[in-house]
The first five atom37 places (N, CA, C, CB, O) and aatype in JSON, in Angstrom:
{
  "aatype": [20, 20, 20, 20, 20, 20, 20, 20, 20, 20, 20, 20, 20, 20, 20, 20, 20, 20, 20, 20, 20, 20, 20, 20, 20, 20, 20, 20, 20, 20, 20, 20, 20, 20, 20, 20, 20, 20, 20, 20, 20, 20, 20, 20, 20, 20, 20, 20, 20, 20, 20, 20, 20, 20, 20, 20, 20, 20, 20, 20, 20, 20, 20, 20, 20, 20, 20, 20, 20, 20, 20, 20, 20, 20, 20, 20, 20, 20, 20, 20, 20, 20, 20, 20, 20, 20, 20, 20, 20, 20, 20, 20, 20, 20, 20, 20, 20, 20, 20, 20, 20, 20, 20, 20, 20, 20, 20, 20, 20, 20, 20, 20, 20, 20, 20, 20, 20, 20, 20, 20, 20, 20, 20, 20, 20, 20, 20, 20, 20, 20, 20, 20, 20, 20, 20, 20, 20],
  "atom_mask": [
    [1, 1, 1, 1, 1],
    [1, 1, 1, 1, 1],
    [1, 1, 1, 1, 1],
    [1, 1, 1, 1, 1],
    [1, 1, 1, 1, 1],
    [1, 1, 1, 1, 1],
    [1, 1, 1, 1, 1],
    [1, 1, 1, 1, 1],
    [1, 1, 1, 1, 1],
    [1, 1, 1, 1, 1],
    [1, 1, 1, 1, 1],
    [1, 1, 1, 1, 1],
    [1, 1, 1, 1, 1],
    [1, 1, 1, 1, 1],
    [1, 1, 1, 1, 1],
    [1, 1, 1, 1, 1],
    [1, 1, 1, 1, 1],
    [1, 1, 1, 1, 1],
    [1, 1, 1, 1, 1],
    [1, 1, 1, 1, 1],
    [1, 1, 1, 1, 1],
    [1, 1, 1, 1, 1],
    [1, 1, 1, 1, 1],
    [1, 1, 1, 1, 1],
    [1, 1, 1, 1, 1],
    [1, 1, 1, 1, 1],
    [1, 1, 1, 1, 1],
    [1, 1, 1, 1, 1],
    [1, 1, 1, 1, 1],
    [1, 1, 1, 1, 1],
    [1, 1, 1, 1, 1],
    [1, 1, 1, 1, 1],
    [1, 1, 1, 1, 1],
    [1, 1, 1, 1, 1],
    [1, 1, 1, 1, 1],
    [1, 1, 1, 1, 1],
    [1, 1, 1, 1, 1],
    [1, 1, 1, 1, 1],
    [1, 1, 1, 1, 1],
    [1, 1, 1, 1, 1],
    [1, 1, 1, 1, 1],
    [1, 1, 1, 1, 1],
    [1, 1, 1, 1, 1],
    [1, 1, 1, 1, 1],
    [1, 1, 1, 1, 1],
    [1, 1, 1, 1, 1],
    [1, 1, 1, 1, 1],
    [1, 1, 1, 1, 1],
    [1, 1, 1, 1, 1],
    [1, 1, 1, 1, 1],
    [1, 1, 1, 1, 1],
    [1, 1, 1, 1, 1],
    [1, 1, 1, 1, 1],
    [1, 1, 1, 1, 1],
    [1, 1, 1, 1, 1],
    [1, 1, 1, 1, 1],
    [1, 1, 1, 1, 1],
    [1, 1, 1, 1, 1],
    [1, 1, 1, 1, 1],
    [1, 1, 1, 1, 1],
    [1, 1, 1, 1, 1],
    [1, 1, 1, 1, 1],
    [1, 1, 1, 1, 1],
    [1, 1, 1, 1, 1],
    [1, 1, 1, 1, 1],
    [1, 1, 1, 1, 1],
    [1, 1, 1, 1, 1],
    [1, 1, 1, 1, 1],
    [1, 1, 1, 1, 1],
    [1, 1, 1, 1, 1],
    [1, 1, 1, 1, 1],
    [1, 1, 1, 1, 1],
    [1, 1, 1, 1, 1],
    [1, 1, 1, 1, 1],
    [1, 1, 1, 1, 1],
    [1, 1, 1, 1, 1],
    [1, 1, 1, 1, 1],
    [1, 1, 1, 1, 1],
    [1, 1, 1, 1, 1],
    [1, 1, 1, 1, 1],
    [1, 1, 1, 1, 1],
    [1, 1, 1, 1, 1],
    [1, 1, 1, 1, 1],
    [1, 1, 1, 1, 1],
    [1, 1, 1, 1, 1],
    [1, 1, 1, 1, 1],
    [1, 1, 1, 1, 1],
    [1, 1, 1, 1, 1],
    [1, 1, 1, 1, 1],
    [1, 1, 1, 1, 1],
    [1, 1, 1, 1, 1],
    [1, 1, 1, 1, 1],
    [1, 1, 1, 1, 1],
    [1, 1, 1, 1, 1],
    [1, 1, 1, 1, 1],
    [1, 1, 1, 1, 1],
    [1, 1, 1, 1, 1],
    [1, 1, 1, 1, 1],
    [1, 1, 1, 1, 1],
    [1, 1, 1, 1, 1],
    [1, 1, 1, 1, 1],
    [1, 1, 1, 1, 1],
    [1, 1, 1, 1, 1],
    [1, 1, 1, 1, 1],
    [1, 1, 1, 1, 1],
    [1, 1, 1, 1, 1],
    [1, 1, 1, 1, 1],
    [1, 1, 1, 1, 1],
    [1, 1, 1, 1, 1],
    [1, 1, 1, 1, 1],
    [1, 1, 1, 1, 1],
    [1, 1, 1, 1, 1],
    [1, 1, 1, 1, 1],
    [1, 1, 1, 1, 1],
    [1, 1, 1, 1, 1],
    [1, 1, 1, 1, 1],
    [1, 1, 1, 1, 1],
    [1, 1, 1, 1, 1],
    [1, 1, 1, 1, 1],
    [1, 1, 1, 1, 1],
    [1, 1, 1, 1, 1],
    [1, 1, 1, 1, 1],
    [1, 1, 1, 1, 1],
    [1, 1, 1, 1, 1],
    [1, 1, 1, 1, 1],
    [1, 1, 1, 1, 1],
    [1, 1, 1, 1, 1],
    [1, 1, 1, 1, 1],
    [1, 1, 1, 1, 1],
    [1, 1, 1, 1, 1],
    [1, 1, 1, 1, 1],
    [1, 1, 1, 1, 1],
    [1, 1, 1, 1, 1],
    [1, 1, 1, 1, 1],
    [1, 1, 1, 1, 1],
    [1, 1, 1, 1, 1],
    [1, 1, 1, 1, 1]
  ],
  "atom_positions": [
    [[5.95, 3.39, 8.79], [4.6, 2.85, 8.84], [3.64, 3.84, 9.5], [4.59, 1.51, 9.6], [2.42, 3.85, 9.31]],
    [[4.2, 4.55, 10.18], [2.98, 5.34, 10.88], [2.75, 6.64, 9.78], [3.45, 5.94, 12.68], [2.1, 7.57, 10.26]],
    [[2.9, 6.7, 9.33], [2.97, 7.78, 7.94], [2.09, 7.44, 7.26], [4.18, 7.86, 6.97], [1.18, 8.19, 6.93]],
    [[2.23, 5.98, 6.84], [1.24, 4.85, 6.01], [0.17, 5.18, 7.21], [1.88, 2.81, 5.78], [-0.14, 6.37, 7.29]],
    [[-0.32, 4.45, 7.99], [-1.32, 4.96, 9.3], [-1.8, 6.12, 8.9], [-0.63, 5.22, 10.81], [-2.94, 5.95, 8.47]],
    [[-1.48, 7.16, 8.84], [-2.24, 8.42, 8.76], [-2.92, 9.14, 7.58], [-1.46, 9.23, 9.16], [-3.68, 10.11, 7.57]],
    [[-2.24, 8.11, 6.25], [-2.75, 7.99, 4.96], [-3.66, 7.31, 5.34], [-2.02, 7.48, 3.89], [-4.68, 7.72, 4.77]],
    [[-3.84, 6.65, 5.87], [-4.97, 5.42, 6.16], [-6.21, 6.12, 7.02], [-4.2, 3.99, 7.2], [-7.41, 6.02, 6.8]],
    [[-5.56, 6.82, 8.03], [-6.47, 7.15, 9.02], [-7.56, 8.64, 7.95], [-5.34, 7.72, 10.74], [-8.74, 8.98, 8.09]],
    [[-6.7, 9.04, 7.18], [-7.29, 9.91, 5.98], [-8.3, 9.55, 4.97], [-6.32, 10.25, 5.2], [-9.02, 10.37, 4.39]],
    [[-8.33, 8.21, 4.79], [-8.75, 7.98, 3.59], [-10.24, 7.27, 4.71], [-7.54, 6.93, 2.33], [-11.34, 6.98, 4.24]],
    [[-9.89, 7.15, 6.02], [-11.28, 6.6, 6.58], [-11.8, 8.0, 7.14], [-11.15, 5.25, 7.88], [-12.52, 7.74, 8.1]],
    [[-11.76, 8.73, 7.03], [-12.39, 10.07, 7.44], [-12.96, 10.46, 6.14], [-11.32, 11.24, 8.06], [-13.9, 11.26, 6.19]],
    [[-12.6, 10.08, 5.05], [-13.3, 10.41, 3.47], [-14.09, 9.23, 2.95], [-12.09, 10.71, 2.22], [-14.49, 9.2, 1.78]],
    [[-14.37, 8.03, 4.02], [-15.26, 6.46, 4.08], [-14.54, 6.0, 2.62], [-17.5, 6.55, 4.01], [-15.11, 6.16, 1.55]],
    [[-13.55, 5.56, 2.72], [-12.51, 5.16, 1.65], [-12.46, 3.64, 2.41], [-10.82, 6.23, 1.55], [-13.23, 3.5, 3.36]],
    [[-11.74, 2.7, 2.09], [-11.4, 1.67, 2.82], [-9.86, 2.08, 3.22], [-11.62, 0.28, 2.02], [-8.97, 2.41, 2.44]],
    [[-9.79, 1.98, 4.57], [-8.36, 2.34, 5.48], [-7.33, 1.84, 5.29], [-8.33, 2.11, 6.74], [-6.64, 1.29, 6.15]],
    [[-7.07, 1.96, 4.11], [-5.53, 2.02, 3.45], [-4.49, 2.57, 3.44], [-5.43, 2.16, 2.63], [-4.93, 3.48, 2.76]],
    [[-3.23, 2.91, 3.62], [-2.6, 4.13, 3.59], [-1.3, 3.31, 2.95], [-2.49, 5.06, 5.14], [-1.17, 2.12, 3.26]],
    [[-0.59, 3.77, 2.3], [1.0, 3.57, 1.69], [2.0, 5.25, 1.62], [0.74, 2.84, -0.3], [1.83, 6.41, 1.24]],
    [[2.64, 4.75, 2.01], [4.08, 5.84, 1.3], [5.25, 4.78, 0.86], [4.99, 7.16, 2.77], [5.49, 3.63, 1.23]],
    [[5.98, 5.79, -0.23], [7.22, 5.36, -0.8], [8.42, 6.11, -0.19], [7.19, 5.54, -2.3], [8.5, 7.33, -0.23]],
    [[9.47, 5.18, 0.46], [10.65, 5.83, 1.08], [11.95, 5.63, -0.22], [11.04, 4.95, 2.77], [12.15, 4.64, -0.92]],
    [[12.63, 6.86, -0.24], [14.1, 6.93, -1.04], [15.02, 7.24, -0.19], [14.25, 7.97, -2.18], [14.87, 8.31, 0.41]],
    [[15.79, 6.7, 0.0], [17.11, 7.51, 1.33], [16.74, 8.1, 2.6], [17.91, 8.92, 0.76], [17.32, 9.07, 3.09]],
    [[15.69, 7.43, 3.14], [15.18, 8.23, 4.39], [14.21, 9.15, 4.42], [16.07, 8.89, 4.9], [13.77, 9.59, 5.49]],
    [[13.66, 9.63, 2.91], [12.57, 10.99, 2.69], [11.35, 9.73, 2.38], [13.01, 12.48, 0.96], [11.28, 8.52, 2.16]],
    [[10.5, 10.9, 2.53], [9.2, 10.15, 1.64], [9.17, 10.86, 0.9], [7.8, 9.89, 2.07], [9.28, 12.08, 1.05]],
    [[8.84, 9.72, -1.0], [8.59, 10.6, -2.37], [7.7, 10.53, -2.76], [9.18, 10.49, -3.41], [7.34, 11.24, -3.7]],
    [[6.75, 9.38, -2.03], [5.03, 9.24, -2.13], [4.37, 8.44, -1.22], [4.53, 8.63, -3.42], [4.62, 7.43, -0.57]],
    [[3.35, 9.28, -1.39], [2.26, 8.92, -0.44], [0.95, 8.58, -1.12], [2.02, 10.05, 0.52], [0.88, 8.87, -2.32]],
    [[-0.3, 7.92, -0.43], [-1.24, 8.26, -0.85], [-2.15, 6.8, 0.25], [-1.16, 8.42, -2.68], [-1.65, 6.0, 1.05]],
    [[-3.59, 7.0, -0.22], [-4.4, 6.35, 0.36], [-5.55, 6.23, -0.51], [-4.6, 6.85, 1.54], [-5.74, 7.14, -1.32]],
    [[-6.66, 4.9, -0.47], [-7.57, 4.74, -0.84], [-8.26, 5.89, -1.44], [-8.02, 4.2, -0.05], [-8.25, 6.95, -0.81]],
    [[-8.95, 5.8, -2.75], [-9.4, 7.05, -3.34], [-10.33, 6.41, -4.29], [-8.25, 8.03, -4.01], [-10.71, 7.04, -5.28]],
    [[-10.77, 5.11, -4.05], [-11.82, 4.65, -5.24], [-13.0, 5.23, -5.36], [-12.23, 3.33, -5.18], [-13.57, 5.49, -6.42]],
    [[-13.44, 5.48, -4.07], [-14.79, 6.11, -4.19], [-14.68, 7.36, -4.86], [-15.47, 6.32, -2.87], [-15.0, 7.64, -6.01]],
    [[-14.07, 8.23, -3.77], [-13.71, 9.3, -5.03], [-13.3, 9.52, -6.33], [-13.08, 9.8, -4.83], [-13.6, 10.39, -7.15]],
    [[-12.74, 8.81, -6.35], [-12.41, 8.93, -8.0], [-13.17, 8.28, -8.89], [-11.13, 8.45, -8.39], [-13.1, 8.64, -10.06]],
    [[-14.22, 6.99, -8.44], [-14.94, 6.37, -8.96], [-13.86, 4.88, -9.63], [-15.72, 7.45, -9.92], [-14.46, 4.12, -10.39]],
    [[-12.85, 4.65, -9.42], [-12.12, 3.89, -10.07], [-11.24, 2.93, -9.27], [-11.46, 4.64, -10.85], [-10.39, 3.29, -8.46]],
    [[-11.48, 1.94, -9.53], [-11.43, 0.29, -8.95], [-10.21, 0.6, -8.79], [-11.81, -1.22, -9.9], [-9.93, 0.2, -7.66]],
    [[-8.9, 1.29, -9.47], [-7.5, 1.31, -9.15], [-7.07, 1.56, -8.43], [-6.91, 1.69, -9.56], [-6.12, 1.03, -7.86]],
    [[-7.72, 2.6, -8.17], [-6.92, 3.84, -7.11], [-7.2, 3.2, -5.89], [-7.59, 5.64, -7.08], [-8.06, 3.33, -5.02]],
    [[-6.29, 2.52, -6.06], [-5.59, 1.97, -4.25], [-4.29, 2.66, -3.66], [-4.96, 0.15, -4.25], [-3.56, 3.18, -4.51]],
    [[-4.04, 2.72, -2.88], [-3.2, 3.09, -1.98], [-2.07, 2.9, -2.66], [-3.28, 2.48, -0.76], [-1.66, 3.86, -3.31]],
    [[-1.43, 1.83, -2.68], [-0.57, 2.02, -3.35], [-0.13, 2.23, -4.48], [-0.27, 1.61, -3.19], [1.04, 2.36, -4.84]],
    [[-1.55, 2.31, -5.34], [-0.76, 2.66, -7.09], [-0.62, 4.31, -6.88], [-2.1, 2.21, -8.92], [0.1, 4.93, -7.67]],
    [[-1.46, 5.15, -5.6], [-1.11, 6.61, -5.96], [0.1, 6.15, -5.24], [-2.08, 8.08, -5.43], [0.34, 5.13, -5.89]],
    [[0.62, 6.19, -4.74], [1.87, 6.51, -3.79], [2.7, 5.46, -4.64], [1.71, 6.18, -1.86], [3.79, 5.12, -4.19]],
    [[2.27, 4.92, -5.83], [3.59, 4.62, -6.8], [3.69, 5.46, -7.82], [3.63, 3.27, -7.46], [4.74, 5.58, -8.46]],
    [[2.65, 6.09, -8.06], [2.3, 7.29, -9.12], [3.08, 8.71, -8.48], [0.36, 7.56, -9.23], [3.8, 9.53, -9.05]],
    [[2.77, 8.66, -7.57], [3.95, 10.09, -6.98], [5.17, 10.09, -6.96], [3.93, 10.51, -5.64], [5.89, 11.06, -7.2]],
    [[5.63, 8.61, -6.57], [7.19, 7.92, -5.85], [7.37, 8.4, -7.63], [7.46, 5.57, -4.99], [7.95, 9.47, -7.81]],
    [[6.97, 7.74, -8.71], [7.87, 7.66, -9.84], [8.06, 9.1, -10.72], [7.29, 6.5, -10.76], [8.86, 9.48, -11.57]],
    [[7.08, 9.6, -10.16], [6.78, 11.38, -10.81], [7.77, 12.12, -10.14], [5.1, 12.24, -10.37], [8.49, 12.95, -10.7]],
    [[7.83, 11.71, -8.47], [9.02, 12.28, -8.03], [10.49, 11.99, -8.48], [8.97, 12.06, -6.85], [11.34, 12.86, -8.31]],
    [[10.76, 10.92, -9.01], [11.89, 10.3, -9.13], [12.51, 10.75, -10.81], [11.57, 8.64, -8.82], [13.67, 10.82, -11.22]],
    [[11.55, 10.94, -11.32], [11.24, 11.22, -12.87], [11.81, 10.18, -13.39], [11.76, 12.54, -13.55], [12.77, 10.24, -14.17]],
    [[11.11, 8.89, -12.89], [11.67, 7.71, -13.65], [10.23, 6.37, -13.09], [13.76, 7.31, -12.97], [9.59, 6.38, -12.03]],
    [[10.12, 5.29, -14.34], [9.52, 3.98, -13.62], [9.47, 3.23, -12.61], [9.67, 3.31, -13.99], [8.54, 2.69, -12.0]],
    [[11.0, 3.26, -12.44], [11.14, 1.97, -11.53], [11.64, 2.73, -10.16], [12.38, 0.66, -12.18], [11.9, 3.92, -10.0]],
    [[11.67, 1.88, -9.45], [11.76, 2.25, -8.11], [12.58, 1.56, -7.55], [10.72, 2.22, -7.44], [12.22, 1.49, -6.37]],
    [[13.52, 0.98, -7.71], [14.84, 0.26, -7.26], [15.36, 1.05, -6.29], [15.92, 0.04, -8.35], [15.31, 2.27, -6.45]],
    [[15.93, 0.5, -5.16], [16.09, 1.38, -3.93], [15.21, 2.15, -3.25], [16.85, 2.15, -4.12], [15.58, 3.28, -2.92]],
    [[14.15, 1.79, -2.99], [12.54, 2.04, -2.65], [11.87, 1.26, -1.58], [11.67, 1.73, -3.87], [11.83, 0.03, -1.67]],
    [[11.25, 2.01, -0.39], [10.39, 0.62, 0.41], [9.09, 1.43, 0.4], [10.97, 0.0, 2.33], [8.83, 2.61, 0.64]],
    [[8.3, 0.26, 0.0], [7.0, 0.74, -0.03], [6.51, 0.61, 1.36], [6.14, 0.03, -1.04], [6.72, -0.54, 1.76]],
    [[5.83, 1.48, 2.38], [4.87, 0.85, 3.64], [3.83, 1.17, 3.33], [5.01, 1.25, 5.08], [3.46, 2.15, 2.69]],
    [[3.12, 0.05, 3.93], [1.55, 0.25, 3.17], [0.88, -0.67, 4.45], [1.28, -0.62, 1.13], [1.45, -1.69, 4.82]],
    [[-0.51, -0.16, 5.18], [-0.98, -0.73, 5.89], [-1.61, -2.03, 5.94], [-1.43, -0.1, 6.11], [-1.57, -2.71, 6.96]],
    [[-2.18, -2.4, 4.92], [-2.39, -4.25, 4.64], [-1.71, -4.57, 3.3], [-4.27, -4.85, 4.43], [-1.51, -3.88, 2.31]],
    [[-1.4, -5.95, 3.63], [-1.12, -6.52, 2.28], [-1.3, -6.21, 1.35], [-1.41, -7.3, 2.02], [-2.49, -6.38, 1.07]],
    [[-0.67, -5.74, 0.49], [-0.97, -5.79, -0.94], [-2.15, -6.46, -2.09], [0.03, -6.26, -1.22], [-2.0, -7.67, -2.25]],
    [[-2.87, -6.07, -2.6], [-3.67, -6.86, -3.22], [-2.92, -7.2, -4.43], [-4.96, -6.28, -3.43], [-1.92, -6.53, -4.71]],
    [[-3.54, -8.85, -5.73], [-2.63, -8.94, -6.62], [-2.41, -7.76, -7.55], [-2.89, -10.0, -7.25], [-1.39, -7.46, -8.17]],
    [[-3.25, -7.34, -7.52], [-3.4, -5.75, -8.58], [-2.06, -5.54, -8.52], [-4.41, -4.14, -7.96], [-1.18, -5.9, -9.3]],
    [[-1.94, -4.48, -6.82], [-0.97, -3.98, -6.99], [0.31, -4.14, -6.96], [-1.1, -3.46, -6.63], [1.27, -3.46, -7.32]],
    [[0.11, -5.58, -6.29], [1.44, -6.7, -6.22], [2.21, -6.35, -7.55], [0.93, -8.58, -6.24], [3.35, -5.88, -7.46]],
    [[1.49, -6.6, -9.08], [2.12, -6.67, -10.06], [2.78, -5.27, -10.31], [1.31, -7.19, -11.03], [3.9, -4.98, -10.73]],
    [[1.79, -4.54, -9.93], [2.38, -2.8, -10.04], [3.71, -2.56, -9.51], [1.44, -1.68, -9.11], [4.48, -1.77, -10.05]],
    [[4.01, -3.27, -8.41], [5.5, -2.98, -7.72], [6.12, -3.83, -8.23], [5.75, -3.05, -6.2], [7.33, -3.64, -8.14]],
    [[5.74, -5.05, -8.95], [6.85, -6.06, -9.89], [7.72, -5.06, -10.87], [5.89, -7.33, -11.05], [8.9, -4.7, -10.81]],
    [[6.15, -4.63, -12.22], [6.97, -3.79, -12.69], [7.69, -2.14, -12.65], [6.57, -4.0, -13.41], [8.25, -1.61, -13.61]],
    [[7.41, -1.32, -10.84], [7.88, -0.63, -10.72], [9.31, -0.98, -10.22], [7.14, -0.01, -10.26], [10.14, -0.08, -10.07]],
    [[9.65, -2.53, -9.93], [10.86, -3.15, -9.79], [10.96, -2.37, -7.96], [12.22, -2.65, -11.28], [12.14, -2.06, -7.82]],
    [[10.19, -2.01, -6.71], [10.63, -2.0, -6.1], [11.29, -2.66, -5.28], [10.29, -1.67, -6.03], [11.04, -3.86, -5.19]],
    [[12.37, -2.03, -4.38], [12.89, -3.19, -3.5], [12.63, -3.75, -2.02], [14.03, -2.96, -3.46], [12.86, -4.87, -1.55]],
    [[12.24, -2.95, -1.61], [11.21, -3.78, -0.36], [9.85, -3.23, -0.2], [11.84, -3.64, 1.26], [9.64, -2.1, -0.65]],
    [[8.82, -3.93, 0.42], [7.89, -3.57, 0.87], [7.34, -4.52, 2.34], [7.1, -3.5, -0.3], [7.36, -5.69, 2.73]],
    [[6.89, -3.24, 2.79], [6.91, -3.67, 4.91], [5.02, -3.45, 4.78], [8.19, -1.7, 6.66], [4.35, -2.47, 4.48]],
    [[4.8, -4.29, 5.02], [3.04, -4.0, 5.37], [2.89, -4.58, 6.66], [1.78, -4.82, 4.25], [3.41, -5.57, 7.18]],
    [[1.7, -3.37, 7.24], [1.16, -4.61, 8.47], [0.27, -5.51, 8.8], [0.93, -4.29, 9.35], [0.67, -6.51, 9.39]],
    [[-1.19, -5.35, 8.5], [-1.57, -6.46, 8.86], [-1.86, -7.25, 7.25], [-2.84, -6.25, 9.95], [-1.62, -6.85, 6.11]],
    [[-2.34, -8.23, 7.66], [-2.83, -9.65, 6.51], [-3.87, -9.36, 6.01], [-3.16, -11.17, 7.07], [-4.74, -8.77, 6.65]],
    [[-4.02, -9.78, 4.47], [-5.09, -9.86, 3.74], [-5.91, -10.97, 3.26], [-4.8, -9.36, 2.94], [-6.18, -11.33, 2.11]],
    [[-6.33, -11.5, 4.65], [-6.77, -13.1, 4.31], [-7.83, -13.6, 3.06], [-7.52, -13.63, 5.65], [-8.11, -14.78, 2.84]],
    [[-8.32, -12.52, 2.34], [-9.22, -12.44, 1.46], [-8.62, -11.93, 0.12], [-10.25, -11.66, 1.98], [-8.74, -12.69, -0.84]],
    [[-8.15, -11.04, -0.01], [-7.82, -10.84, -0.97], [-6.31, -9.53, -1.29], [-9.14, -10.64, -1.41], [-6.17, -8.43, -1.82]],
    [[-5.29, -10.78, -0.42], [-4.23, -10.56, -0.3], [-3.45, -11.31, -1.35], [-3.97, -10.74, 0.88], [-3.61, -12.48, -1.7]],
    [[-2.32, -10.21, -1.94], [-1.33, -11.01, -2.99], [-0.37, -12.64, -2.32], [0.04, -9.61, -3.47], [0.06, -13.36, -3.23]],
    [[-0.16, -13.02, -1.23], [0.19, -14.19, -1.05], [-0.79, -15.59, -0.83], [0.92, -13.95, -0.12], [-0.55, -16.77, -0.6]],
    [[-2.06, -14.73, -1.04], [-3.36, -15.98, -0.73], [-3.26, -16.31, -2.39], [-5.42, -15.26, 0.01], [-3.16, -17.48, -2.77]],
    [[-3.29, -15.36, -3.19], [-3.37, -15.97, -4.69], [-1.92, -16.28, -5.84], [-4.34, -14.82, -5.44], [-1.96, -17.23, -6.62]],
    [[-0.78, -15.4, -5.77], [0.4, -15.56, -6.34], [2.11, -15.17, -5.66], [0.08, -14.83, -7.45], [3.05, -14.54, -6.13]],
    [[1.91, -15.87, -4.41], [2.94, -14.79, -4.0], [4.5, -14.61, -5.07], [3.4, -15.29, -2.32], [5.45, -13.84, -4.91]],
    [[4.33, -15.4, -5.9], [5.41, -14.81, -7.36], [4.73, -13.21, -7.75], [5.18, -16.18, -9.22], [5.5, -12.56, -8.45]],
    [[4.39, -13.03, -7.66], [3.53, -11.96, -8.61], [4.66, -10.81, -7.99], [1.41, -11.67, -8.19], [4.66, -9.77, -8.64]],
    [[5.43, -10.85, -7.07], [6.7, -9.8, -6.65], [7.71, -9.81, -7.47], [7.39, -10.05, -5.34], [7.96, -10.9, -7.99]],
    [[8.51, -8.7, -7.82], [9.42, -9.23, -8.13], [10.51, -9.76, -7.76], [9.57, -8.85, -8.56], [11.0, -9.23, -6.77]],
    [[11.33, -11.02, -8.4], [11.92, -11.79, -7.82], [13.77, -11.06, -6.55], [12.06, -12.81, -9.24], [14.53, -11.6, -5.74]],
    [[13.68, -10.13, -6.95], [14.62, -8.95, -5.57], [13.7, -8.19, -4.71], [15.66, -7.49, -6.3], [14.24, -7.28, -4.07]],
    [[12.5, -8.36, -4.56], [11.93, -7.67, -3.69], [11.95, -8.18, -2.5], [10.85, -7.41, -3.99], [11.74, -9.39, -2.42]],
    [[12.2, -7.41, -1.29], [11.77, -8.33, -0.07], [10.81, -7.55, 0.54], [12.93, -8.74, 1.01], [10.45, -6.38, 0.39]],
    [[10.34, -8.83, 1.54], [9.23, -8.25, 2.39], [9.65, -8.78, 3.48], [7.74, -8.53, 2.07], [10.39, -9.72, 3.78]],
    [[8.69, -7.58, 4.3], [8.25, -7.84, 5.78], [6.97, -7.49, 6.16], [9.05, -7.16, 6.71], [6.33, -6.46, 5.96]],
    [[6.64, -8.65, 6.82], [5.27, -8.31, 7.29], [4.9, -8.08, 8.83], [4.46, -9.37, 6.83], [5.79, -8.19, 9.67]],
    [[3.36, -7.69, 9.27], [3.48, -7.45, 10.74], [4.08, -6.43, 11.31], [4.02, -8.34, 11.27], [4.31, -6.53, 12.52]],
    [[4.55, -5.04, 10.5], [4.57, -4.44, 11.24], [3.69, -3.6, 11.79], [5.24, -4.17, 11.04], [3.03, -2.92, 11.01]],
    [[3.47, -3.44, 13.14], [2.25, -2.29, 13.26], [1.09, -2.94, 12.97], [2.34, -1.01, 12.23], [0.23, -2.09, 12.73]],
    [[0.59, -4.22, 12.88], [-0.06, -5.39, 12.31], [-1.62, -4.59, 12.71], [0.42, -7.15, 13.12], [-2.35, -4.06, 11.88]],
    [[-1.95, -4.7, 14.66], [-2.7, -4.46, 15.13], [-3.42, -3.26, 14.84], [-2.36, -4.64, 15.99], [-4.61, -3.23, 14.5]],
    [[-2.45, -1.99, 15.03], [-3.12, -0.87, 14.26], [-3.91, -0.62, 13.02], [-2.38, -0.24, 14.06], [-5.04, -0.17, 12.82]],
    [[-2.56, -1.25, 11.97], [-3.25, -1.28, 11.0], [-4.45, -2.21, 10.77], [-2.48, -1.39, 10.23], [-5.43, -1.65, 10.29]],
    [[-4.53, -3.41, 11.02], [-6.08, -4.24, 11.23], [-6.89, -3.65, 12.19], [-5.99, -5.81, 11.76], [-7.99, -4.2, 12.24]],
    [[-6.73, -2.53, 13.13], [-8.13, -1.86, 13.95], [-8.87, -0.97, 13.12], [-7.76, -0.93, 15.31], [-10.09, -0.84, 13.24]],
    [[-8.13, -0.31, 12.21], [-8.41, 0.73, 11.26], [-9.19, -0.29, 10.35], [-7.03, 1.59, 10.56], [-10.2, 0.19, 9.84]],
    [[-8.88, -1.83, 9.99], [-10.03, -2.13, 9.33], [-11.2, -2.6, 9.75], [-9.79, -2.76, 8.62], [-12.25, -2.57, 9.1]],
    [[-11.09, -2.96, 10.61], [-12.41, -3.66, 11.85], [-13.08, -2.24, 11.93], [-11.74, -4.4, 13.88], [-14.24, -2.24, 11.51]],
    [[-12.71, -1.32, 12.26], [-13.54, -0.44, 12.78], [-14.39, 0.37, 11.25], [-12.52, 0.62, 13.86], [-15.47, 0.93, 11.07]],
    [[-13.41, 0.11, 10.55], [-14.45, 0.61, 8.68], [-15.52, -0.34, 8.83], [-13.48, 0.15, 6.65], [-16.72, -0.06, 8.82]],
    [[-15.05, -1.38, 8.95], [-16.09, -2.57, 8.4], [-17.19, -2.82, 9.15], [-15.49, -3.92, 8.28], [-18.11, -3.44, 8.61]],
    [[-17.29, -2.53, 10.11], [-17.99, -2.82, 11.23], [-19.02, -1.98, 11.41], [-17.25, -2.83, 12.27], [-20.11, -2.37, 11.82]],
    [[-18.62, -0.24, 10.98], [-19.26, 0.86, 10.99], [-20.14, 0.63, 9.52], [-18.2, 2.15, 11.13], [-21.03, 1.43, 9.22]],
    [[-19.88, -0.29, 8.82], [-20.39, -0.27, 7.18], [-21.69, -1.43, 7.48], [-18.89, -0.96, 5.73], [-22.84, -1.16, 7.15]],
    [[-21.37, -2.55, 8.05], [-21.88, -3.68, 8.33], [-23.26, -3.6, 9.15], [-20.86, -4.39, 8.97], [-23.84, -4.64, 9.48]]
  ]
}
């Protein structure tokens, strides 16, 4: 998670929304990435679809079975479905997405072997968003 953190802490130094994800395989990281909409101009590019776009480029394959995604907030449904069908197998986020978090609208939208954990690093990762939002507001 603190890896995720510093993707995050990256993407708020480029006024991104403070996102950060990496993908773990056996202890390495095979992707990373962080918020990039503005830059790129494109509603997708969230945190975690690059750092599922690297994880699977690295892997030279789709799915991601044997994979934990960390990613600093909840998942949105977007990308919820993205890790359905990248079939990963866990994902650890820390803080909550009381707005427009994947368990406020489908928490099926995982796939059904995925597990989660939530809360880790909760606080950090929610200061990194208070302090975007606040500076925007």
């Amino acid at each position: 998670m603190r890896e995720a953190l510093r993707e995050a802490a990256a993407a708020l130094g480029e006024g991104e929304v403070p996102i950060g994800a990496v993908v773990a395989a056996r202890g390495r990281i095979i992707g990373r990435g962080h918020n990039m909409t503005e830059r790129l101009h494109d509603p997708t590019a969230h945190a975690e679809m690059i750092a599922l776009t690297a994880a699977t480029e690295a892997l030279g394959g789709k799915y991601l079975t044997d994979c934990t995604l960390y990613v600093t907030v909840e998942p949105c449904p977007m990308c919820a479905a993205a890790l359905c069908w990248a079939q990963v197998s866990r994902i650890v986020y820390g803080a909550p997405d009381p707005k427009r978090g994947y368990s406020l609208y489908s928490p099926s939208l995982l796939h059904p072997k995925t597990q989660t954990t939530s809360g880790v690093l909760s606080e950090e990762c929610g200061r990194l968003m208070l302090q975007f939002f606040k500076e925007k507001r």
